[in-house]
C-alpha positions as CSV (number, residue, x, y, z in Angstrom):
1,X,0.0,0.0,0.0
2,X,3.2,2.4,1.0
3,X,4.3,1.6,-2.3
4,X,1.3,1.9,-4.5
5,X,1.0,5.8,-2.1
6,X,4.9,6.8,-2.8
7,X,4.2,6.2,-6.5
8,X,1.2,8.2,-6.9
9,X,3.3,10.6,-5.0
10,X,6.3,11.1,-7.6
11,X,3.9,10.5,-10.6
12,X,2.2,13.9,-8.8
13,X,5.1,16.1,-8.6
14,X,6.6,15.0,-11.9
15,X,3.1,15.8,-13.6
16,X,3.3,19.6,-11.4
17,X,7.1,20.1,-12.8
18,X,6.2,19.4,-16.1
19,X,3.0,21.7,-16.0
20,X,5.0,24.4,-14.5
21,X,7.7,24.3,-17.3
22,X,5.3,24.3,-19.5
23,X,4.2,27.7,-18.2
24,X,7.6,28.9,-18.8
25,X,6.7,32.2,-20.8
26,X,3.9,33.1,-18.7
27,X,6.2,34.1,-15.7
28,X,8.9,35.7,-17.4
29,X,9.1,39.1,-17.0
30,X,7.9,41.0,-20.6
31,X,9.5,44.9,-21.2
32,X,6.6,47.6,-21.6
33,X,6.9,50.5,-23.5
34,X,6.2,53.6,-21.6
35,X,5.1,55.8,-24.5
36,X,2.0,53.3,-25.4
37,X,1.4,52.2,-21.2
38,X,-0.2,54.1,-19.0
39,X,0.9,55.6,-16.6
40,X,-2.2,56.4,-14.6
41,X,-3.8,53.1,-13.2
42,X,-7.9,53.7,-14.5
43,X,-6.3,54.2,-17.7
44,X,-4.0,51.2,-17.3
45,X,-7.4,49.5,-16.7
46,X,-9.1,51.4,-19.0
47,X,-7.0,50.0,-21.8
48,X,-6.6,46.2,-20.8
49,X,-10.3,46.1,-20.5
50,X,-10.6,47.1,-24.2
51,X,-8.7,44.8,-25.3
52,X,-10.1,42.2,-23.5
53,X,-7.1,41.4,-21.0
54,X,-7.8,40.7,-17.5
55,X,-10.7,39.6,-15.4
56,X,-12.8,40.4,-12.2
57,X,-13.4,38.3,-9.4
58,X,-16.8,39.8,-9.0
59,X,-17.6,38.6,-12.5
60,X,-16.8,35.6,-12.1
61,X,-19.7,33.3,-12.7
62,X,-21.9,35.9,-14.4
63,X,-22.4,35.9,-18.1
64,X,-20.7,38.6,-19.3
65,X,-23.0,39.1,-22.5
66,X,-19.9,39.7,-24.6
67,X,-19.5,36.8,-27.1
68,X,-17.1,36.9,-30.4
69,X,-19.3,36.1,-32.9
70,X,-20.3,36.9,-36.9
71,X,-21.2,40.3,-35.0
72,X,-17.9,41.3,-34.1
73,X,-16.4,40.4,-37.3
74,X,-16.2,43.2,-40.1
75,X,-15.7,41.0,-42.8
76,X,-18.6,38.4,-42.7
77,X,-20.7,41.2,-41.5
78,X,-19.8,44.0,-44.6
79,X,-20.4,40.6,-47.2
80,X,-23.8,40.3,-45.7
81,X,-24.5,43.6,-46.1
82,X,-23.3,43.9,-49.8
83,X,-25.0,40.3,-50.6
84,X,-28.3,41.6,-49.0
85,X,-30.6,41.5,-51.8
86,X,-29.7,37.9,-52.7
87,X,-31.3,35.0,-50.5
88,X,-29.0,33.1,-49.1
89,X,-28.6,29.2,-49.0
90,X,-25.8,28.7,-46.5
91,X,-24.2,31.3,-44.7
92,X,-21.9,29.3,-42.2
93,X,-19.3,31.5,-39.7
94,X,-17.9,28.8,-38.5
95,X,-16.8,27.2,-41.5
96,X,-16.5,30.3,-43.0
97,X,-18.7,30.5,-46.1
98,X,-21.6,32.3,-47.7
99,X,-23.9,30.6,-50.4
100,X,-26.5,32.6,-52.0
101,X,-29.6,30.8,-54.0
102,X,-29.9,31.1,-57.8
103,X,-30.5,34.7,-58.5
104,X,-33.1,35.2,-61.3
105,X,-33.5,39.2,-62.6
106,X,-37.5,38.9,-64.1
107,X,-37.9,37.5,-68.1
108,X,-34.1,36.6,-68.1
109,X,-33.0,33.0,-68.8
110,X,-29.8,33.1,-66.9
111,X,-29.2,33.3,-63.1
112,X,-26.5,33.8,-61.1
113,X,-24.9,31.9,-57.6
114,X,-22.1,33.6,-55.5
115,X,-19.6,31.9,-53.4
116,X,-17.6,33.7,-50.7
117,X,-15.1,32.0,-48.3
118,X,-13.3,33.6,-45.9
119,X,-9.9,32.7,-45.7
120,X,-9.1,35.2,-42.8
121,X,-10.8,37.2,-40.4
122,X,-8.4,40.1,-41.1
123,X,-9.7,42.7,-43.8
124,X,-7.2,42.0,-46.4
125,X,-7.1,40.7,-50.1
126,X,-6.2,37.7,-50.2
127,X,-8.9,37.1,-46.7
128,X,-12.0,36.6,-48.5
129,X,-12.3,34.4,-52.3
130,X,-15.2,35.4,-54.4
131,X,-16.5,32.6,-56.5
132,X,-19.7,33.4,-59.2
133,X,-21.3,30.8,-61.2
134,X,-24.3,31.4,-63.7
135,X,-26.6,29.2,-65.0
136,X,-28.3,29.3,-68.5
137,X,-31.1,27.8,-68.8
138,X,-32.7,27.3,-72.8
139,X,-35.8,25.0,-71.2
140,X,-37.1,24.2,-67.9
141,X,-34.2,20.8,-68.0
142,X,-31.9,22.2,-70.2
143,X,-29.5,24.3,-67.8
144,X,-25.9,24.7,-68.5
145,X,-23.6,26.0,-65.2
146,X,-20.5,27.8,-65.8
147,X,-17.6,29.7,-62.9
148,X,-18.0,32.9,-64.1
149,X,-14.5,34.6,-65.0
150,X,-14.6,38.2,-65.6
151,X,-14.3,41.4,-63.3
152,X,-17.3,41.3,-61.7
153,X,-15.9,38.5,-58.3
154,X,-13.4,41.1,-58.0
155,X,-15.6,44.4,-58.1
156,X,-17.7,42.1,-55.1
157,X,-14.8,41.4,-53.4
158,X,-13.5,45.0,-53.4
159,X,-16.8,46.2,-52.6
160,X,-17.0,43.7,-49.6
161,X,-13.5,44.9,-48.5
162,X,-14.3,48.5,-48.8
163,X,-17.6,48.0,-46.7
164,X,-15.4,46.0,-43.9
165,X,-12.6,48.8,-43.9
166,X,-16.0,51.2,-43.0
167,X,-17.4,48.9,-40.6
168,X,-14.0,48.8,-38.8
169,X,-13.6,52.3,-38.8
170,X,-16.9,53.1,-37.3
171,X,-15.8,50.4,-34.9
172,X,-12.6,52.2,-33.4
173,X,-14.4,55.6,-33.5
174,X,-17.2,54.0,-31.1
175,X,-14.3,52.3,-28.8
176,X,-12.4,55.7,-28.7
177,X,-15.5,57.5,-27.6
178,X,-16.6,54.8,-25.1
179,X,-13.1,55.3,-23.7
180,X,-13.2,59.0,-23.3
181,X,-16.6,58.9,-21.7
182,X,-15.5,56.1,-19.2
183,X,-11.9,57.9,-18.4
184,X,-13.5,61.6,-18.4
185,X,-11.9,62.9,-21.8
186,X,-8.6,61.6,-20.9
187,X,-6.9,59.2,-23.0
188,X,-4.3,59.6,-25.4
189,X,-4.5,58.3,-29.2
């Protein structure tokens, strides 16, 4: 029994070294630079806050209401926005894609499909891939699908991009006011 208790024992402490080595960056000591830190503490707080550092033992076990989802995200948001008119099939965040239906203009035999996948959350370029197909249809059967490859998945992607960049914008205006208003005007930019 002594044995099987002495065992358990090492396997314990070995388990506690290894965790704790692990750890190894989270306990070294990381140089701030004093032009962008704070000096005064609400501000110090202020800041960490807004970027989502940190945590309050009084909030612990309420829901904070403050989720990262499609909301938060520029992107998916400014290519819903531009792709509002179109009904959409499949618009997953998680897997980060957008489907819209067949779009049909009225007396027109050909309809179009767009694909976007998001490659990044970051508003950049090469983040989001634009993908249009178009069907022709001659009879009610006889439909013939083809990628569309012209200017037109680029003018939607730049459109989506430009949107985003608004979006995000609008987005660091709000934080910087919400800032000034919870510090009393006295933040620095």
């Amino acid at each position: 029994m002594n044995y099987l208790i002495k065992i358990s024992i090492k396997t314990m402490l070995m388990l506690t070294v290894f965790l704790i080595a692990g750890c190894g960056d989270a306990f070294k000591y990381k140089k701030t630079n004093s032009k962008t830190t704070p000096v005064n503490v609400e501000e110090r707080v202020a800041k960490n806050v807004e970027q989502g550092r940190g945590f309050r033992l009084s909030d612990l076990g309420k829901n904070s209401n403050t989720y990262d989802f499609a909301s938060s995200n520029e992107l998916w948001r400014a290519s819903l926005t531009i792709l509002d008119f179109m009904p959409l099939i499949n618009a997953d965040y998680s897997g980060g894609i957008i489907i819209t239906d067949w779009y049909q203009e009225e007396n027109n035999n050909s309809s179009v499909k767009i694909t976007i996948r998001f490659l990044t959350n970051e508003i950049r370029v090469d983040g989001i891939n634009v993908i249009i197909y178009k069907k022709n249809c001659a009879a009610y059967e006889n439909c013939k699908v083809q990628k569309v490859e012209s200017a037109l998945p680029g003018e939607i992607k730049l459109a989506i991009l430009k949107k985003a960049t608004a979006l995000q914008t609008e987005k660091r205006v709000e934080n910087v006011k919400k800032r000034k208003k919870a510090t009393g005007g006295k933040t620095k930019n």
